[in-house]
C-alpha positions as CSV (number, residue, x, y, z in Angstrom):
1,X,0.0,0.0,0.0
2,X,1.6,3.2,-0.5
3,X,1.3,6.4,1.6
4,X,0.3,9.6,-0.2
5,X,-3.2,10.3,0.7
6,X,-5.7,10.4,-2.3
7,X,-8.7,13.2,-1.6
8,X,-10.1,15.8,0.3
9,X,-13.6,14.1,0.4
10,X,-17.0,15.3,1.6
11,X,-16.7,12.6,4.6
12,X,-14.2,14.9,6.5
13,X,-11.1,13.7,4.9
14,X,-9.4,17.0,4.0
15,X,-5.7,16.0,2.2
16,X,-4.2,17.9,-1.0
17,X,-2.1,19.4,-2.5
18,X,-0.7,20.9,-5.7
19,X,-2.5,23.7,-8.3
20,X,-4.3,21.1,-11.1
21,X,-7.0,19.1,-9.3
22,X,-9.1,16.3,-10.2
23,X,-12.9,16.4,-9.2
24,X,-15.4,12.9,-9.2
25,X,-18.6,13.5,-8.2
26,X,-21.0,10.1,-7.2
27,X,-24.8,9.6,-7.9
28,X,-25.5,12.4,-10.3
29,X,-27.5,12.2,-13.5
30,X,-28.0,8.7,-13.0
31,X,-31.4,7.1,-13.8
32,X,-33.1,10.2,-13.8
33,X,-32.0,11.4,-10.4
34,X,-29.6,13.7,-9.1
35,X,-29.6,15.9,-12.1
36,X,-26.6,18.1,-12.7
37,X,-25.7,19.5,-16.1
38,X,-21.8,19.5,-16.9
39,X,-22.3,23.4,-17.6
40,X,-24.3,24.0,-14.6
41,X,-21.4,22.4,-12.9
42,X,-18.7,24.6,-14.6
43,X,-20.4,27.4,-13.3
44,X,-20.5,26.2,-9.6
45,X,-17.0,25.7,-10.0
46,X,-16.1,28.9,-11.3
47,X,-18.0,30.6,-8.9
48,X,-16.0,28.8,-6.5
49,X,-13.0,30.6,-7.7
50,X,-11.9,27.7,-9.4
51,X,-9.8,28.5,-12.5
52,X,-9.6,26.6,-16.2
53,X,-12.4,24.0,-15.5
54,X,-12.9,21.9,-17.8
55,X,-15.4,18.6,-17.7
56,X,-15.3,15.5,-19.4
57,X,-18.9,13.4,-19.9
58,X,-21.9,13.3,-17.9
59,X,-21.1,11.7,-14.6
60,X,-19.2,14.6,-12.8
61,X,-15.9,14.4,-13.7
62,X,-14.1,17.5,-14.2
63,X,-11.0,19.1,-13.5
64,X,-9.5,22.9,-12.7
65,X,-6.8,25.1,-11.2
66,X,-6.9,25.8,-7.3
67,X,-4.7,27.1,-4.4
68,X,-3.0,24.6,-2.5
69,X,-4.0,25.7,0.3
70,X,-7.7,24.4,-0.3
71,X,-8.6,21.7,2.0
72,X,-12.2,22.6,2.2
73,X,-12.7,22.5,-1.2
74,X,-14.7,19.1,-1.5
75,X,-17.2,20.7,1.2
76,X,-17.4,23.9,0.0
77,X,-18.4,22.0,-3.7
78,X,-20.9,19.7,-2.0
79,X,-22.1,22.8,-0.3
80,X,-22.5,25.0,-3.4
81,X,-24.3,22.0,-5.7
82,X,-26.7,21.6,-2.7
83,X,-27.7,25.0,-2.5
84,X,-27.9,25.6,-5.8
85,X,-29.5,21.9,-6.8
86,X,-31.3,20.1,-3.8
87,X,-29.1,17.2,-3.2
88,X,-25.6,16.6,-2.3
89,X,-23.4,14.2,-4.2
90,X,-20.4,12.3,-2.6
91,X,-17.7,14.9,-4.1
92,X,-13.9,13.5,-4.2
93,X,-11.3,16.1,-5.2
94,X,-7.7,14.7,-5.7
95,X,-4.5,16.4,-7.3
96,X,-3.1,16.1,-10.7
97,X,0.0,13.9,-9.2
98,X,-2.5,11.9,-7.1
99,X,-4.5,11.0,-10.4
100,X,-1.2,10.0,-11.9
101,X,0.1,7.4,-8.8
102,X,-3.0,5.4,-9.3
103,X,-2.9,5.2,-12.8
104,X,0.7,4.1,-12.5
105,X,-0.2,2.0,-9.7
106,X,-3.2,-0.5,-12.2
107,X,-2.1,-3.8,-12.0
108,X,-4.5,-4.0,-15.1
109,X,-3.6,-1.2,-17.3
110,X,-3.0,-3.9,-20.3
111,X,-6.7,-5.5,-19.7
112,X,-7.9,-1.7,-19.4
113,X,-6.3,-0.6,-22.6
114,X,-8.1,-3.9,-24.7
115,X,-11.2,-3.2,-22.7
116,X,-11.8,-0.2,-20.7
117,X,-15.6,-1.2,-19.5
118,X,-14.2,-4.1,-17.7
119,X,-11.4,-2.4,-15.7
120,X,-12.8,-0.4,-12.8
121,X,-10.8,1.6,-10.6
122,X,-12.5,2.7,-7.0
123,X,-10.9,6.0,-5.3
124,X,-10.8,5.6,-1.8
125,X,-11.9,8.5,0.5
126,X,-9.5,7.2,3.0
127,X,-7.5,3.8,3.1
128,X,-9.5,1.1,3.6
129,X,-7.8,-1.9,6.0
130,X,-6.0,-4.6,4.5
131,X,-8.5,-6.8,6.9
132,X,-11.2,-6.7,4.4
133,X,-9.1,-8.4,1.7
134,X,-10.3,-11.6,2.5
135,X,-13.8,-10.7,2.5
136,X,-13.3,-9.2,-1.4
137,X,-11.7,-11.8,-2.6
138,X,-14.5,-14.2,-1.6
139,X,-16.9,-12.3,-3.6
140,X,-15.0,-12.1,-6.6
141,X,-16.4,-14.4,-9.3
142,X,-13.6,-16.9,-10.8
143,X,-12.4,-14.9,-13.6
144,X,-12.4,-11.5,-12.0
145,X,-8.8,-10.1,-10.1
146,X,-9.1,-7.2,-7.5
147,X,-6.4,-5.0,-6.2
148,X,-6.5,-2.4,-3.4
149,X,-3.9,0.3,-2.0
150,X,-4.5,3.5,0.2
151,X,-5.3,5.0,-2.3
152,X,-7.5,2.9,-4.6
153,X,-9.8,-0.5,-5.2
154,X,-8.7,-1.8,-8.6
155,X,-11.4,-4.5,-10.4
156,X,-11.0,-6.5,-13.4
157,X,-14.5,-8.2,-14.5
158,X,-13.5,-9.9,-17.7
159,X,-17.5,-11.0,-17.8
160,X,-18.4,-7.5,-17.3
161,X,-18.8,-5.0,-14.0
162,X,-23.0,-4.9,-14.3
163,X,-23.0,-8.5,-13.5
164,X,-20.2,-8.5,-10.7
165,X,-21.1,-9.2,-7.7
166,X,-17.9,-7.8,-6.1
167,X,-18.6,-4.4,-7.8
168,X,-22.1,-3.9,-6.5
169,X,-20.9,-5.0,-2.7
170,X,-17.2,-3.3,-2.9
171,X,-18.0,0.0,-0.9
172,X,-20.0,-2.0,1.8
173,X,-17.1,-4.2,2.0
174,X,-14.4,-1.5,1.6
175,X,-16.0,0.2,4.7
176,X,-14.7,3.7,3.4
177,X,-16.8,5.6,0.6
178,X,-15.3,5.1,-3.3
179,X,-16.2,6.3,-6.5
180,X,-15.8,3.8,-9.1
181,X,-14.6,5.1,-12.9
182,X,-13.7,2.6,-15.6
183,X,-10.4,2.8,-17.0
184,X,-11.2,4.7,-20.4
185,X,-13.1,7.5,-18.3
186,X,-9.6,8.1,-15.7
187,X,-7.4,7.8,-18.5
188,X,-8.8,10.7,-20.2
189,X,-9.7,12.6,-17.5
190,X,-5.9,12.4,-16.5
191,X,-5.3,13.8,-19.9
192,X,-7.2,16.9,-19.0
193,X,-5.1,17.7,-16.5
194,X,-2.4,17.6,-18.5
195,X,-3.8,20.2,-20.9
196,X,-2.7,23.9,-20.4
């Protein structure tokens, strides 16, 4: 497991650093619920004083400039998309170089890369313990593999994530909250932040 924390997160963890940040958002515009337009999101960002925001497909990913000295930020975005919206996504805001140690860190970047859909990658809130291992691993269906650091919960569903059972129970299990992203979607979302 490695060290660097991952998030300030809207569960009172409050750990960043750096200028380029990486925002996921959880639950929005998903089966009609929790609507939030990428542009109306922009805006709440920018309102924010956030700087160069930019926003890559519907589920709340985006990325901007901020001061380093942010650590409020995830609450302060909850906050705004409450007032503004009714309802109060999990909000997960890493940094650029965060984004980029677990990308590095995919044991299943070549599986990704033939198949993004099937490789999930789950950012942590906090670490989860190494105790629940066991418990994942049990769940996992024969053909899948499953990887976890501080910092992420890495999934490989050759038969597909909507049927796997150890995606729909990982959080529970995990004991912290996650937001899962398939491989394709972090990949280019990474490449936003390396975008001037």
């Amino acid at each position: 497991m490695c060290s660097m924390p991952i998030c300030a997160a809207t569960d009172g963890g409050a750990r960043m650093s750096g200028d380029k940040h990486v925002l996921f958002l959880r639950g929005i515009n998903v089966g009609g619920r929790n609507i939030l337009p990428m542009a109306a999101l922009r805006d709440v960002l920018t309102g924010l004083g956030l700087r160069d925001v930019a926003t890559h497909i519907q589920s709340g990913n985006a990325v901007f400039r901020a001061p380093a000295a942010a650590s409020d930020l995830a609450d302060r975005i909850g906050a705004a998309i409450e007032e503004q919206f009714g309802f109060r996504p999990v909000v997960m805001v890493l940094n650029a170089q965060v984004l980029a140690q677990v990308l590095a860190a995919n044991p299943f970047s070549d599986e990704g890369a033939a198949d993004a859909a099937k490789v999930q990658i789950g950012f942590l809130a906090r670490p989860a313990s190494d105790a629940v291992l066991a418990d994942l691993t049990a769940l996992a269906a024969t053909d899948e593999r499953l990887h976890l650091t501080e910092l992420a919960f890495y999934l490989h569903a050759p038969s597909g994530i909507g049927r796997s059972k150890l995606a729909a129970q990982a959080e529970r299990l995990l004991g912290v909250p996650m937001t899962m992203r398939n491989f394709r979607v972090a990949t280019k979302v990474f490449a936003l932040t390396e975008a001037d």
